[in-house]
KEMIRO-32539 format. One line per 8 residues: for each residue y negated, x, z of N, C-alpha, C. Coordinates in nm, 4 decimals. Example, Ala and Ser with C-alpha at 12.3 -4.5 7.8 and 13.67 -1.06 7.14 Angstrom:
BEGIN
0.5690,1.3190,0.7800,0.4500,1.2300,0.7800,0.3300,1.3200,0.7800 ~ 0.2250,1.2850,0.7080,0.1060,1.3670,0.7140,-0.0030,1.2900,0.7870;
# end
This chain:
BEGIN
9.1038,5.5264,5.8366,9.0542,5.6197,5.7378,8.9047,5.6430,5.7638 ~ 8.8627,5.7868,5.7545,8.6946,5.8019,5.7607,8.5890,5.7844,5.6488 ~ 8.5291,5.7755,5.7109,8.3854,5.7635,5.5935,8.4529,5.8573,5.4978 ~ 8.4438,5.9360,5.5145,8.4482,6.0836,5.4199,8.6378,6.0598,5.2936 ~ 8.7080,6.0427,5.3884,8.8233,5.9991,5.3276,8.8236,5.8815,5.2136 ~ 8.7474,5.8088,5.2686,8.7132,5.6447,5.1258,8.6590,5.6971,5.0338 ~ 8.5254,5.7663,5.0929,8.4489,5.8259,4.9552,8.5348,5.8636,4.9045 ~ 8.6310,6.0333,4.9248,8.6805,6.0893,4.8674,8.7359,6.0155,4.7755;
8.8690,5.9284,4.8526,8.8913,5.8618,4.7823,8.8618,5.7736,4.6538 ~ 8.7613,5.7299,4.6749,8.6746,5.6288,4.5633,8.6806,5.7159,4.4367 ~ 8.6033,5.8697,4.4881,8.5428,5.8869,4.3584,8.6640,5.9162,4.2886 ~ 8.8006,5.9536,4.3816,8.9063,6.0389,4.2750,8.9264,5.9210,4.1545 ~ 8.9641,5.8101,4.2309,9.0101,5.6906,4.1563,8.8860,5.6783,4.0143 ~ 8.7692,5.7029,4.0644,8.6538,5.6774,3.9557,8.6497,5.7706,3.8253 ~ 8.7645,5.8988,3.8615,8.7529,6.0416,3.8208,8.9047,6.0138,3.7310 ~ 8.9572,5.8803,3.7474,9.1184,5.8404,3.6747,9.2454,5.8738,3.7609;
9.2300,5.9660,3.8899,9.3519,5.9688,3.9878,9.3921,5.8094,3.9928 ~ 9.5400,5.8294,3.9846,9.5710,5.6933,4.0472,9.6029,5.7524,4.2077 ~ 9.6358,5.7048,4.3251,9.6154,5.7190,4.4514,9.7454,5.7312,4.5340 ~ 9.8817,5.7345,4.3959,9.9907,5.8818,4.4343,9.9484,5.9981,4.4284 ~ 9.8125,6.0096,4.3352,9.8108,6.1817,4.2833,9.7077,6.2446,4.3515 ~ 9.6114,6.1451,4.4785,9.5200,6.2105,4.5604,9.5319,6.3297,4.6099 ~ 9.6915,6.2892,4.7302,9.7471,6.4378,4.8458,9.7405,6.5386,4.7150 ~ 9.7930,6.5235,4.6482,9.8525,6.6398,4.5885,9.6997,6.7102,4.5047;
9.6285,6.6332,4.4537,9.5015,6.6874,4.3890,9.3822,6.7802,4.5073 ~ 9.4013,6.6842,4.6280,9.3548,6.7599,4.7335,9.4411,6.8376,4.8183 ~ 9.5544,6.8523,4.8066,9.5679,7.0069,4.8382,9.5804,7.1036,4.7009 ~ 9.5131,7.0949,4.5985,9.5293,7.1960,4.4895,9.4456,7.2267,4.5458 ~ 9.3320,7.1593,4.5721,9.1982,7.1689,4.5318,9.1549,7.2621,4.7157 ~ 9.2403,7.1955,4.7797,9.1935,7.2617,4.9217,9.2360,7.4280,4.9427 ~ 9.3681,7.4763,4.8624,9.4397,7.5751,4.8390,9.3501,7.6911,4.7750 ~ 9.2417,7.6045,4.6907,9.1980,7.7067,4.6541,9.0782,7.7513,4.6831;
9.0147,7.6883,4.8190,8.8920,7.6923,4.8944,8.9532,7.7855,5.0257 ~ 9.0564,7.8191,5.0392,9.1194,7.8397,5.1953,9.1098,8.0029,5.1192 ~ 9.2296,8.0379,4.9642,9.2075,8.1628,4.9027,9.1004,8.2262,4.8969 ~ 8.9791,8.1058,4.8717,8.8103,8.1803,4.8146,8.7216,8.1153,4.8588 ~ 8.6817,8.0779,4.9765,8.5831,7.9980,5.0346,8.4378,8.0126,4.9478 ~ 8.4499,8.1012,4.8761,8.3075,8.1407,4.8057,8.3123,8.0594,4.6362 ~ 8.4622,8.0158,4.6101,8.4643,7.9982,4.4741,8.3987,7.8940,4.4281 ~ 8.2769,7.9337,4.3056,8.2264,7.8126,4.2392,8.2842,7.7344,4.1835;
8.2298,7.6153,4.1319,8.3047,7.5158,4.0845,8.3422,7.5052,3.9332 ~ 8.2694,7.6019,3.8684,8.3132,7.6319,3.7442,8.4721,7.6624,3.7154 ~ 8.4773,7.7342,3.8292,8.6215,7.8564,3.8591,8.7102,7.7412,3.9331 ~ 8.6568,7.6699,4.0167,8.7501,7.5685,4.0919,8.8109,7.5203,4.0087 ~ 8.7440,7.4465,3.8619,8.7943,7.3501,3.7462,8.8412,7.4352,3.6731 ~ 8.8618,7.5379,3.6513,8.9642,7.6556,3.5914,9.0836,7.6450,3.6519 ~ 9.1051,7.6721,3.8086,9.1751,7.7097,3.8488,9.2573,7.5940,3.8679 ~ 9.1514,7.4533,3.8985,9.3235,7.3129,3.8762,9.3297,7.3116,3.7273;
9.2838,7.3068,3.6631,9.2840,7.2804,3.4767,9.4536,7.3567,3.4976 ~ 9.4443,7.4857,3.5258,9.5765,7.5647,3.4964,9.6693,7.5939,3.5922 ~ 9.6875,7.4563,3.7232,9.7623,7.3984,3.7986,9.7728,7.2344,3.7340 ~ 9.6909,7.2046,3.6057,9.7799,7.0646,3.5556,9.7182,6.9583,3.5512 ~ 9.5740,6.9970,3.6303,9.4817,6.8863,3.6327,9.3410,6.8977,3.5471 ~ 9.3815,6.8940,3.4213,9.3150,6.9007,3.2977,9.2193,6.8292,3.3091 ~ 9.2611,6.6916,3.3031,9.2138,6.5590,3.2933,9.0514,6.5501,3.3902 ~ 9.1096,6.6399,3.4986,8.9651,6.5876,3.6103,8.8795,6.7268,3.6406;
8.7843,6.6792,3.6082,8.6692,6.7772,3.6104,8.5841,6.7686,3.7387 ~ 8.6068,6.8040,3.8502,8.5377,6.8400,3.9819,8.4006,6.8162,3.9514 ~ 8.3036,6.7886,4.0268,8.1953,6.7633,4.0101,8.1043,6.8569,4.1834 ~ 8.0241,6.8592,4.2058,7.9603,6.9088,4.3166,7.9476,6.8106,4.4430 ~ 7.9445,6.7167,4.4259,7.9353,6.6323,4.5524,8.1226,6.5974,4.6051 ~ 8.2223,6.5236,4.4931,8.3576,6.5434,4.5024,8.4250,6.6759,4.5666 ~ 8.3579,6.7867,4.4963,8.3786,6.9165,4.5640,8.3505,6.9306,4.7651 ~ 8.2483,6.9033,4.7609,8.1908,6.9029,4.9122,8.3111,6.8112,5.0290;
8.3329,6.6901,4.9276,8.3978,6.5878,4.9956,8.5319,6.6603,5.0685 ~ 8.5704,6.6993,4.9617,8.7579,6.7617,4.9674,8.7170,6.8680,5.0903 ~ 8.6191,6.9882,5.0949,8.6024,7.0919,5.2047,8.5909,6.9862,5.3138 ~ 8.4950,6.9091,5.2957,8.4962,6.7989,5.4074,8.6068,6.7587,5.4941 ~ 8.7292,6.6830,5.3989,8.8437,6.6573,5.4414,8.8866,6.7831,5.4796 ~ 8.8734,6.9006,5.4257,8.9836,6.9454,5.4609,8.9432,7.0379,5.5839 ~ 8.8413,7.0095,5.6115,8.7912,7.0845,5.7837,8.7989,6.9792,5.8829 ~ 8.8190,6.8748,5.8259,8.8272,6.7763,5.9233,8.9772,6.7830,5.9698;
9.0607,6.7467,5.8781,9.2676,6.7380,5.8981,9.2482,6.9021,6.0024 ~ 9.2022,7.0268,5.9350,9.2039,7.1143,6.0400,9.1408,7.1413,6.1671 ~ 9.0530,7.0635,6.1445,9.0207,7.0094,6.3161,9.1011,6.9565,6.3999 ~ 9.1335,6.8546,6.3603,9.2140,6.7293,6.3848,9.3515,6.7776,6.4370 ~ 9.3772,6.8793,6.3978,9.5180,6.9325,6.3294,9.6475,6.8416,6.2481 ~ 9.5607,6.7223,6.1895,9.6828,6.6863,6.1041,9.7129,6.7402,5.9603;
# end
């Protein structure tokens, strides 16, 4: 696992994910950076709030993390 993946990880868990609901929180969350690469994070936490993830409120550095991962897996190509 990378640097970037633990963090991620960490903070979800710090944020109340338990660590079945990571994949799935980061691809909401990646789904909707791929649609709107421009979308703020106001709108990001709109847009999981009303995919189900009420509970967790994105923050700006958590935010960075997930683009992180998720240019990395598409590097990578996994």
């Amino acid at each position: 696992m990378t640097r970037i993946n633990s963090t991620l990880m960490r903070r979800l868990h710090d944020k109340g994910l338990a660590p079945a609901e990571f994949t799935l929180f980061i691809r909401d969350a990646s789904r909707n950076f791929v649609d709107d690469s421009r979308v703020g994070l106001r709108e990001m936490n709109q847009r999981l709030h009303t995919l189900g993830w009420e509970r967790i409120e994105l923050d700006y550095h958590t935010s960075q993390l997930i683009v992180a991962h998720f240019e990395a897996e598409e590097y990578t190509g996994d």
